[in-house]
C-alpha positions as semicolon CSV with decimal commas, in nm:
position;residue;x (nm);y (nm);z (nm)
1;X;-2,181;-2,583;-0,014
2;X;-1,987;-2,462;0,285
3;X;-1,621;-2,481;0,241
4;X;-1,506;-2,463;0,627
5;X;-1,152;-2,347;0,494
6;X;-1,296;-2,045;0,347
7;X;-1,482;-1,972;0,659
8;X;-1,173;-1,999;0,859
9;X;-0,997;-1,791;0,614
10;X;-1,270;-1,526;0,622
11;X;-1,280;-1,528;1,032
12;X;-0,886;-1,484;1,054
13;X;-0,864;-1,223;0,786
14;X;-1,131;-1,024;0,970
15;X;-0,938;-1,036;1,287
16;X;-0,614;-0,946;1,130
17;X;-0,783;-0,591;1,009
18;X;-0,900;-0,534;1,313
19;X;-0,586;-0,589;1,449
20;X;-0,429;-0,396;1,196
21;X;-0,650;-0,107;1,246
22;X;-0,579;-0,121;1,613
23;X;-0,202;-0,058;1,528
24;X;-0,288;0,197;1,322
25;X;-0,456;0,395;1,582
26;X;-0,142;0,338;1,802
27;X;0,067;0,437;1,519
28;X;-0,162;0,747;1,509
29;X;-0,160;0,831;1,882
30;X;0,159;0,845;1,908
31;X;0,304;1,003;1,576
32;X;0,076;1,300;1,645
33;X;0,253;1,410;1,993
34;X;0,470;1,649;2,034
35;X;0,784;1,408;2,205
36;X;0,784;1,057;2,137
37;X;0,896;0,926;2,458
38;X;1,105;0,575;2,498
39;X;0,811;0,436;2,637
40;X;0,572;0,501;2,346
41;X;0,840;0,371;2,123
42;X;0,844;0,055;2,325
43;X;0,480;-0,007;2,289
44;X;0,507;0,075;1,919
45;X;0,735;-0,163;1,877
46;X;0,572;-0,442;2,113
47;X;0,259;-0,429;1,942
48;X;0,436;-0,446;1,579
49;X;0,642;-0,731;1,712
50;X;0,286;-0,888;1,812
51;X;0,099;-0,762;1,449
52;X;0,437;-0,917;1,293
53;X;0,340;-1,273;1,437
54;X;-0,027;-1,260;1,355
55;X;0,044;-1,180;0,982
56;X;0,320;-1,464;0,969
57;X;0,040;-1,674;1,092
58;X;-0,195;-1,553;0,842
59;X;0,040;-1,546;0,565
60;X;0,107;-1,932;0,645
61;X;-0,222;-2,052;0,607
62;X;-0,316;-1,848;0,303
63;X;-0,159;-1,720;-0,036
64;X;-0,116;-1,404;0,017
65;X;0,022;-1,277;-0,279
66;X;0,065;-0,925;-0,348
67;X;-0,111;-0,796;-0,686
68;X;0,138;-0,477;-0,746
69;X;-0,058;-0,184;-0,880
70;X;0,279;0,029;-0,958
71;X;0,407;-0,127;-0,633
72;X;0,631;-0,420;-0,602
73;X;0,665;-0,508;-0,236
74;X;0,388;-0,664;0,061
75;X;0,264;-0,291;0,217
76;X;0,204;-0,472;0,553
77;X;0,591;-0,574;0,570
78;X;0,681;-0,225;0,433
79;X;0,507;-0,119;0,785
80;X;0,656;-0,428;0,986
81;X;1,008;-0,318;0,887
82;X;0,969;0,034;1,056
83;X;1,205;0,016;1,364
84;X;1,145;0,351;1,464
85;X;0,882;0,636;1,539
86;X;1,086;0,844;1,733
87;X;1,352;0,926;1,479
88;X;1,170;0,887;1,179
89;X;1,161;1,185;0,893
90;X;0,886;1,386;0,751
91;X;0,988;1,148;0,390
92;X;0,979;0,814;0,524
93;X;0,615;0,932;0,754
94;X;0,507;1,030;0,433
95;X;0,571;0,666;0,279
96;X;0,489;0,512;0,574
97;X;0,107;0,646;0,577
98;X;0,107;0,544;0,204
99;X;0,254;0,187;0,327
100;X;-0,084;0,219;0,560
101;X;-0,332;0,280;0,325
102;X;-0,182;0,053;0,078
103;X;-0,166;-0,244;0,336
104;X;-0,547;-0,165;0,412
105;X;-0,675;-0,158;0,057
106;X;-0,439;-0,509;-0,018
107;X;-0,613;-0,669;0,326
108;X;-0,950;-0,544;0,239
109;X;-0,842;-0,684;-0,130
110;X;-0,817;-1,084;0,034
111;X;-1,087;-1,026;0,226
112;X;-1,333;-0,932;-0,048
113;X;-1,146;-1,245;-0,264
114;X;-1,285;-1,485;0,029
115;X;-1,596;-1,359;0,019
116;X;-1,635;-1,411;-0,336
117;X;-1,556;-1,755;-0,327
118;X;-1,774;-1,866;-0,041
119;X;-2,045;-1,704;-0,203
120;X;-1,903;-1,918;-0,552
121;X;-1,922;-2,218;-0,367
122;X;-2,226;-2,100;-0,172
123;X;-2,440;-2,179;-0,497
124;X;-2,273;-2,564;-0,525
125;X;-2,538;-2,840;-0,386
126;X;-2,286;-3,107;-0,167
127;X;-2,490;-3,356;-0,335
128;X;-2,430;-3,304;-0,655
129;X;-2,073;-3,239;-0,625
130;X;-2,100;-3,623;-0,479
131;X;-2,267;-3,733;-0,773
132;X;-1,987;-3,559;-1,032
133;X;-1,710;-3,681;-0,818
134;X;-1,909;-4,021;-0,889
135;X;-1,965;-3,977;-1,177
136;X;-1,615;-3,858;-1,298
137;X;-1,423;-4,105;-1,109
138;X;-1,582;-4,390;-1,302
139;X;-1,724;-4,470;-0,983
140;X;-1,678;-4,514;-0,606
141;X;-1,361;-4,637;-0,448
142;X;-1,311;-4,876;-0,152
């Protein structure tokens, strides 16, 4: 049985790593120079504004709910609520790349959860869900 919400959910989840991983690389790029100029930090902070949207989006249509392992916070906000590159210390990069890899193994984590349940519902025949709905219901309604 195809459950088209599933399939949606799949698709947009999908598209938010790669966005995320985009980010990252920007993140990356521009953490590793030498002088963070204002312009870099503007584009940092463009695209987050941008990732910040698509996860509110994505959050919205799906319960994302964050299964803490010794952690009690979403890692993708963690990373949404830097508001600086620039300035930032050698602590707070150090939690931040942990924020990072924590936010990838948690999307990865719902992504992996869809898949399991389309392939659940993958071995469900249509018709015989129609015939226990019958069945259960005492019946069909009009």
């Amino acid at each position: 049985m195809i459950d088209r919400q599933t399939e949606s959910a799949i698709k947009d989840i999908r598209s938010f790593i790669d966005y995320w991983t985009k980010f990252h690389a920007i993140y990356e790029r521009i953490s590793a120079q030498d002088t963070i100029t204002q312009d870099d930090e503007a584009a940092f902070l463009e695209t987050k504004g941008t990732i910040a949207k698509k996860y509110d989006e994505l959050t919205a249509g799906l319960d994302l709910r964050y299964a803490p392992h010794g952690r009690l916070s979403d890692p993708v906000r963690a990373v949404l609520r830097v508001e600086s590159v620039r300035f930032i210390s050698e602590k707070n990069l150090l939690v931040l790349n942990d924020d990072w890899r924590d936010s990838y193994v948690f999307l990865n984590g719902i992504l992996e959860r869809m898949k399991s349940k389309k392939r659940r519902l993958g071995q469900f025949s249509p018709i015989g869900v129609f015939f226990k709905k019958l069945f259960e219901g005492g019946g069909l309604r009009t």
